[in-house]
C-alpha positions in Angstrom: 0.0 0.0 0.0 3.1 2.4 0.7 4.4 1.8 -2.6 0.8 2.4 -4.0 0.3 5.5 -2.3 4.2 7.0 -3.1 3.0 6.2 -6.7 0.3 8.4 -6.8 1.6 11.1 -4.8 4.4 10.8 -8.0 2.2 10.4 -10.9 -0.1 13.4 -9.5 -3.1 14.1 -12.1 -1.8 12.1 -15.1 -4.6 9.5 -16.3 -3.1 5.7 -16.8 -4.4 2.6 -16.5 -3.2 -0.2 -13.5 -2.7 -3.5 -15.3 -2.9 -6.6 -12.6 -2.1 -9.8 -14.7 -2.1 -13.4 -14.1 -3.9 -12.3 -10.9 -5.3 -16.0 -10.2 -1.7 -15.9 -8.4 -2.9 -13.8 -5.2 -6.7 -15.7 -5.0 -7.4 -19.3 -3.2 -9.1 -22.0 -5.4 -12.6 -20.2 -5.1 -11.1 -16.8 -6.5 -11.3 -15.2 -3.0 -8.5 -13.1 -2.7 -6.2 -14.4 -0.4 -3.7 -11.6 1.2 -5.3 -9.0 3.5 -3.0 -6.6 2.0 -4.6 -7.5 -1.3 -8.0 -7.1 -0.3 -7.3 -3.7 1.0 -5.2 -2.5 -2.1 -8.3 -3.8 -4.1 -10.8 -1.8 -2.2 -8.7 1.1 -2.7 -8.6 1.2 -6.2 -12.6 0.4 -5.9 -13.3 3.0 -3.2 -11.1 5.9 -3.3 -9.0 5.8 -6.6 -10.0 7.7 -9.8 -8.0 5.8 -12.4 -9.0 2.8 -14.3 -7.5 -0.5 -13.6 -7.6 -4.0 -15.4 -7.7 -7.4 -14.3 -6.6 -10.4 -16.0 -7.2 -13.9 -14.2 -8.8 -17.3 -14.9 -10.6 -17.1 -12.0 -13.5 -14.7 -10.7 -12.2 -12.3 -8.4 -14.4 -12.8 -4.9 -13.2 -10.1 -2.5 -15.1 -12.2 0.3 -16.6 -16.3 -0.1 -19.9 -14.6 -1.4 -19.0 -11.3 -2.9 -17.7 -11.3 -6.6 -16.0 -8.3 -8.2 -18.8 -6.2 -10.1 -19.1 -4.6 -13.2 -16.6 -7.6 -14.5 -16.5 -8.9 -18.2 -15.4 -12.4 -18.9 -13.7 -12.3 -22.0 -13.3 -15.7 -23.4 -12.8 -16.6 -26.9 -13.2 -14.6 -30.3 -16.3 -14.5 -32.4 -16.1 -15.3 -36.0 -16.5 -11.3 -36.7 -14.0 -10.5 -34.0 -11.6 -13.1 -35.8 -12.6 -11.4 -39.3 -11.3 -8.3 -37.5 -8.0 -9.3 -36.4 -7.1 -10.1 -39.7 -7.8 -6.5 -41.0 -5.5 -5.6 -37.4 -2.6 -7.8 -39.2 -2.9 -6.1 -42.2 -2.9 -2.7 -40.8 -0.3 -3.4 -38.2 2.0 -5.1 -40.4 1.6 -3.0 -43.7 5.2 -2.3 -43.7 5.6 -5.9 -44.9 2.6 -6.5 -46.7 3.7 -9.6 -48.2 4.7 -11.3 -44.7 1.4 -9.7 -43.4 -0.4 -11.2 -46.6 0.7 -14.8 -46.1 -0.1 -14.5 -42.5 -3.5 -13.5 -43.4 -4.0 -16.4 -46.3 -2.5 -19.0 -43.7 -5.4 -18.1 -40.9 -8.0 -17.7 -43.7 -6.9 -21.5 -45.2 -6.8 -23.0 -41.4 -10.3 -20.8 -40.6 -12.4 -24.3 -39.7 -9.4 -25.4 -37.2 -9.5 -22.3 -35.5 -13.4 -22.2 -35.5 -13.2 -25.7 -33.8 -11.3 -24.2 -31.1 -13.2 -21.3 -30.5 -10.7 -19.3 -31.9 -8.9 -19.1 -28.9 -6.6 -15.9 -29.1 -3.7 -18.3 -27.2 -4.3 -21.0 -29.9 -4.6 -18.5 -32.7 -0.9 -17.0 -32.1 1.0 -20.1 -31.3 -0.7 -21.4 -34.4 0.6 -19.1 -36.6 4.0 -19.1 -34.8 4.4 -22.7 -34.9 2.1 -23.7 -38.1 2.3 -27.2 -36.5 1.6 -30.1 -38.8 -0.3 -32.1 -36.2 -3.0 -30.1 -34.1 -1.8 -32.8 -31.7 1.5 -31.3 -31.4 0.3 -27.8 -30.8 -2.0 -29.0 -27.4 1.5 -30.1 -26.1 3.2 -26.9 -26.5 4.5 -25.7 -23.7 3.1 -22.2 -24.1 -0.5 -23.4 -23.7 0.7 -26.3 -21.6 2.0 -23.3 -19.2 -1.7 -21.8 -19.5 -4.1 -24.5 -19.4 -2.0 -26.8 -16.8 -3.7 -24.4 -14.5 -7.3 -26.1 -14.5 -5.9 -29.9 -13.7 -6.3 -29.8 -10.4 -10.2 -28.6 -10.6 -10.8 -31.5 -12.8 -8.9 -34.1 -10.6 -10.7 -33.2 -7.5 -13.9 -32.6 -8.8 -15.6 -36.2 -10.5 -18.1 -34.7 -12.1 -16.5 -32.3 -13.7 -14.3 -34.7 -15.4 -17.9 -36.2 -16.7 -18.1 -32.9 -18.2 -15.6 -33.1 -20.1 -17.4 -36.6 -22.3 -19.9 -34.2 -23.7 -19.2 -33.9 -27.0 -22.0 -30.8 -27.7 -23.4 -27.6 -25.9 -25.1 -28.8 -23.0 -28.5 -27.1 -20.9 -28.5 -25.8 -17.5 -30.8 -29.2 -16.7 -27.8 -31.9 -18.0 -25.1 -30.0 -16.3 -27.1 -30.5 -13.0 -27.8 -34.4 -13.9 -24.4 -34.9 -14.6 -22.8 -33.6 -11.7 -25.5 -35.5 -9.6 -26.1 -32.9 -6.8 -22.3 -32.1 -6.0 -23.1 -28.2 -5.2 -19.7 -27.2 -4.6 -18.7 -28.6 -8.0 -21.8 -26.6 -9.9 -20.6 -23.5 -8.4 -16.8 -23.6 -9.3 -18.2 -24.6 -13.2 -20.4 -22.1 -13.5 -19.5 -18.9 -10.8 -15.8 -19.0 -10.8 -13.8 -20.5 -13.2 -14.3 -19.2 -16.6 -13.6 -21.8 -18.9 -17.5 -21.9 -20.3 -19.1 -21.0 -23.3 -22.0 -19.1 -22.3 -24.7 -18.7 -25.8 -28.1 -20.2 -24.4 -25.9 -23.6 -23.7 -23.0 -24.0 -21.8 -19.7 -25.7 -23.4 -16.6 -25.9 -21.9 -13.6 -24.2 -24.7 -13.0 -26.9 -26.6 -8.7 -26.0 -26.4 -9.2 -26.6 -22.8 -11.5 -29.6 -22.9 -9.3 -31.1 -25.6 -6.1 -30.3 -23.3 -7.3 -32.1 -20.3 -8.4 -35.0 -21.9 -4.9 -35.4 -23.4 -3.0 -35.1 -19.7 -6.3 -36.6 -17.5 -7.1 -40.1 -17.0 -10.8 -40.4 -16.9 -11.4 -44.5 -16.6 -13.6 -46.6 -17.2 -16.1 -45.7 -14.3 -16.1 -41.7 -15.1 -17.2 -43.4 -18.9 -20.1 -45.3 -17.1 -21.6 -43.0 -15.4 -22.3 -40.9 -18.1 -22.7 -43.1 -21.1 -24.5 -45.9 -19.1 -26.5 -44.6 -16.1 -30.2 -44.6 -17.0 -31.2 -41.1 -15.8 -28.1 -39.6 -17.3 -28.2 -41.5 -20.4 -32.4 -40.2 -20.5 -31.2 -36.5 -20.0 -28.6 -36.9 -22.8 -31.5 -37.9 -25.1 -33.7 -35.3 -24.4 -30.5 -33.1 -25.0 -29.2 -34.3 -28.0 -33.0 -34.3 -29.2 -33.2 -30.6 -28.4 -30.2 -30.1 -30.3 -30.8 -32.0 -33.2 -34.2 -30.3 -33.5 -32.7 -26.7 -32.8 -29.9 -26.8 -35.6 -32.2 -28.7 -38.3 -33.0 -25.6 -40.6 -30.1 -23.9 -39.7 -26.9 -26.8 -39.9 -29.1 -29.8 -40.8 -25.3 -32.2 -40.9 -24.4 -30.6 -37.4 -28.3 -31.9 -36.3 -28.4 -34.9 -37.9 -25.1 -35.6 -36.2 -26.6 -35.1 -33.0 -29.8 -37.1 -33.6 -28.1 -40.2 -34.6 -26.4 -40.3 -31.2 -29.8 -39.7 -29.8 -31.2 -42.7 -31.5 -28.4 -44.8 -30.8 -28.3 -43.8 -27.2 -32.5 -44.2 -27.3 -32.5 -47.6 -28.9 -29.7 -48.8 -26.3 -32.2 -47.5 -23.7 -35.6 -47.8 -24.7 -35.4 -50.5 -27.3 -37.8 -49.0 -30.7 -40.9 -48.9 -28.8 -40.7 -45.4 -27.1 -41.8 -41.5 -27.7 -37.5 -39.9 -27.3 -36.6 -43.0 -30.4 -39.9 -41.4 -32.1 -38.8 -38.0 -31.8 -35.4 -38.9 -32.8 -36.8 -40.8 -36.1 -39.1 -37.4 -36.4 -36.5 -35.0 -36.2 -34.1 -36.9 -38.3 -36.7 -36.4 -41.5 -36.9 -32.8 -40.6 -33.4 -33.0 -40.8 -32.3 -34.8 -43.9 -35.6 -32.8 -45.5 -33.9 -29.8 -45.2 -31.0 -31.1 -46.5 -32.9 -31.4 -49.4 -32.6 -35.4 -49.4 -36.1 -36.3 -49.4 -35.6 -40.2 -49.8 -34.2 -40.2 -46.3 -36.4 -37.3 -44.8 -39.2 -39.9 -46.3 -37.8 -43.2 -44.9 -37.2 -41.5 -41.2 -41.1 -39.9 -40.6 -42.1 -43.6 -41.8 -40.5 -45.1 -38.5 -41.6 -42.0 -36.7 -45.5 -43.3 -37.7 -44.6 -46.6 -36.9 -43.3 -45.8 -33.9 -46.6 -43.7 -32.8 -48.7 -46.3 -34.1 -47.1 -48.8 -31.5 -47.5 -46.4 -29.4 -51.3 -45.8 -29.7 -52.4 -47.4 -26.2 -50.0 -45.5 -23.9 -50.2 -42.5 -25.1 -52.9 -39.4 -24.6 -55.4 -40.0 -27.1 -55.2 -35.8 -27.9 -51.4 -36.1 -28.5 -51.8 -39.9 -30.2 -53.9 -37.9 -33.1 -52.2 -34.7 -33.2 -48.8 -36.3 -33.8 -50.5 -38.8 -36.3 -51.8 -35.9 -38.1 -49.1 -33.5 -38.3 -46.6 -36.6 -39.7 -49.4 -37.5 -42.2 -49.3 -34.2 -43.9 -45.9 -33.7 -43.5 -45.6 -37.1 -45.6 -48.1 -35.4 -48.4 -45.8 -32.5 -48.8 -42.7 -34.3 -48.9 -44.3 -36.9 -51.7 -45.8 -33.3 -53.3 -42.0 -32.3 -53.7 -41.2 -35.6 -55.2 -43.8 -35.1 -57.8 -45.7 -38.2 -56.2 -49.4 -36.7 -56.2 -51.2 -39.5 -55.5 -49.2 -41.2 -52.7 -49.4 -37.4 -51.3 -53.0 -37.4 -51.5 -52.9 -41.0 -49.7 -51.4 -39.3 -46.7 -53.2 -36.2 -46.9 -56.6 -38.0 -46.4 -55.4 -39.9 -43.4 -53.9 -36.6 -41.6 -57.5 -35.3 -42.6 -59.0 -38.0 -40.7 -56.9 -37.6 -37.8 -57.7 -33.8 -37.5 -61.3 -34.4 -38.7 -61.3 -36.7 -35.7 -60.1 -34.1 -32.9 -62.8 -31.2 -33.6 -64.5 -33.0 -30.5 -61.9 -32.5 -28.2 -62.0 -28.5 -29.0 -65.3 -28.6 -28.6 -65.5 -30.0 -25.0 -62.3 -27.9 -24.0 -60.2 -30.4 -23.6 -57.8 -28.9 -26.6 -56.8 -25.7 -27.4 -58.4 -23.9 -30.5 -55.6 -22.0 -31.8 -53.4 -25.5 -31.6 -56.1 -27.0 -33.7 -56.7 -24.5 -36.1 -53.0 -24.7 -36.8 -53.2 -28.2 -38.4 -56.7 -27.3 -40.0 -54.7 -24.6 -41.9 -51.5 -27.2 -42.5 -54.1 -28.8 -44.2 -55.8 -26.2 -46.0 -52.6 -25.4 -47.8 -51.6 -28.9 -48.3 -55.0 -30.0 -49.7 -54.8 -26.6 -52.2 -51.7 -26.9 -53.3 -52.8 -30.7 -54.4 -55.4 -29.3 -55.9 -58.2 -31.4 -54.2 -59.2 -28.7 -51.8 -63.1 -28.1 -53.6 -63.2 -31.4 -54.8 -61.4 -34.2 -52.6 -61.1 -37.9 -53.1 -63.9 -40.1 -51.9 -62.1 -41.4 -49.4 -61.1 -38.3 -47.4 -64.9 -36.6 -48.4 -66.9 -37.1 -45.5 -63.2 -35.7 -43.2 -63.6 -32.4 -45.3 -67.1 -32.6 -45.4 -66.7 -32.3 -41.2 -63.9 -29.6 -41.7 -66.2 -27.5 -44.2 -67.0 -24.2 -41.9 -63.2 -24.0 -41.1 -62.2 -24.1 -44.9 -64.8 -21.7 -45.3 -63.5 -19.2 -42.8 -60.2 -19.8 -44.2 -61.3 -19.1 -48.1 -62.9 -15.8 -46.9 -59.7 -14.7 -44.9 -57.4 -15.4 -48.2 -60.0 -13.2 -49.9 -60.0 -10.4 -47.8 -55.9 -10.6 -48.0 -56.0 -11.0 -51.6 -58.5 -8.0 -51.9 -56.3 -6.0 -49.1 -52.7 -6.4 -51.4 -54.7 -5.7 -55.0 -55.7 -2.2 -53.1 -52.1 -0.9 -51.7 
């Protein structure tokens, strides 16, 4: 504090920033500070000081067991646009030599799906392009990061679950986290409070250059394995998960989805054997998947086993939710066969989702099923059934269905009118 104090009496007015690095150093293994002295310099520069100061540390700074540092950023990796702006940073800093600066650039650009896996970690990033290793294998073991990352062993040695952590292979919910550390507190709040070494977007993920690091120095065994991949409640939650996943990235990376949703069945059919909703959902969201992809063959071949599955089903499941699903994977089997140009197997299924819907209006009627939930498949199939071409005259078999659906289509005609009629007048 002297020296502190002699410092400012020095430096007077001037405006400079105080730069504390590294400072996991001075703080125990829950990021409270550990010297009195320190606590007290730290107050002062809270309290009393005028000047800006930085802190750099792995840790969160807790001034006391319960009282984190505020107005704190955690600053983990790049973003893709942050990375997009380094490389203009290169070429400014470096135009001097603009061909060295040039080839820098070129290299990062050529290795951008590498540095993307790794979050592009700004550590990674420079001893990539110092090293331009052949092996990615070679860079985890260079003693750089090794000096950096080394710092996180001990967390993941005395903490089990958070070495279970470390198996998931995908952005994990707030839910799993909890089922896989299986009610160890003090582990939960050292993942997610203190030590900053998550990816925090809606999911959590652990930086996948310090995940991959400690898997490369940490023995996890057999047991760690078995407890994720093999207890029933875990392996359940990772379902649901991967499920949630699969379904969540099927528009917008349908490969990264159906990635997910083939561990979900495999994990579901280890499980649950064929005959259960989470292998039905999987089968479901698979078709969603590979029919964004554009392959319809497969998006066909996957809502098939989802209907089966449902059908199997039929007796143990809500008989609201038994036709609902039914209906909805009917007519998404018409449009699919409507994209392949196969009319009459589209009209096949659109007459049996019409049935299944047809079949429902009871339940809205006694309240036992929201309207607006309803109407949502009666308009599925208004579009589906027009766009076949069968909406005023439909086959004989799916007649008396539309026949029962005939005020709703009607409602519907008049509100297409009145939108046709509304853009003709602007």
């Amino acid at each position: 504090m002297r020296k502190w104090q002699r410092l400012n009496e020095v430096l007077g007015n001037a405006r400079w920033l105080l730069i504390l690095d590294n400072f996991e150093q001075f703080q125990n293994e829950m990021g409270i500070i550990k010297d009195r002295e320190w606590k007290r310099f730290l107050n002062e520069l809270i309290n009393n000081w005028s000047g800006q100061f930085l802190i750099t540390t792995r840790l969160k700074v807790f001034l006391h067991e319960r009282s984190p540092l505020e107005n704190t950023i955690e600053i983990g990796t790049f973003s893709e646009a942050e990375f997009d702006f380094l490389l203009r940073q290169i070429e400014e800093r470096e135009s001097g030599e603009r061909e060295k600066a040039r080839e820098k650039i070129e290299y990062l650009k050529k290795n951008k799906d590498i540095l993307e896996h790794y979050d592009f970690h700004p550590l990674f990033i420079r001893r990539f392009i110092d090293t331009r290793p052949k092996e990615i294998k070679v860079l985890l073991k260079d003693h750089e990061i090794n000096n950096v990352l080394n710092f996180y062993k001990d967390y993941f040695e005395k903490y089990r679950g958070l070495k279970r952590l470390l198996l998931l292979d995908f952005p994990f919910s707030e839910g799993l986290l909890e089922t896989i550390l299986k009610g160890d507190l003090e582990a939960k709040d050292i993942i997610k409070n203190r030590l900053l070494i998550l990816k925090k977007n809606g999911n959590y993920k652990i930086y996948s250059l310090i995940k991959e690091y400690l898997l490369g120095i940490l023995d996890l065994g057999d047991e760690v394995k078995r407890e994720v991949f093999e207890d029933k409640e875990t392996k359940a939650k990772l379902i649901e998960e991967l499920n949630r996943l699969g379904n969540f990235y099927s528009d917008k990376n349908p490969d990264r989805a159906i990635k997910f949703l083939n561990e979900a069945l495999k994990l579901g059919l280890e499980l649950f054997g064929e005959r259960h909703h989470d292998v039905a959902t999987s089968y479901n969201n698979l078709g969603s998947a590979y029919h964004a992809k554009g392959d319809l063959n497969k998006a066909i071949n996957y809502y098939y086993k989802a209907l089966a599955v449902n059908e199997t089903l039929r007796n143990e499941t809500n008989e609201i939710i038994y036709y609902m699903q039914m209906a909805e994977k009917n007519l998404v089997l018409a449009n699919l066969y409507k994209e392949k140009g196969k009319d009459k197997e589209a009209i096949n299924y659109l007459c049996q989702g019409a049935e299944m819907i047809a079949e429902t209006f009871h339940f809205v009627r006694a309240k036992e099923l929201f309207p607006n939930l309803y109407f949502k498949q009666v308009l599925n199939l208004f579009f589906t059934a027009k766009a076949l071409n069968v909406l005023d005259n439909p086959p004989d078999k799916c007649k008396e269905s539309f026949e029962r659906l005939k005020d709703l289509f009607e409602r519907l005609k008049l509100l297409e009118r009145k939108e046709r009629r509304a853009e003709e007048s602007i």
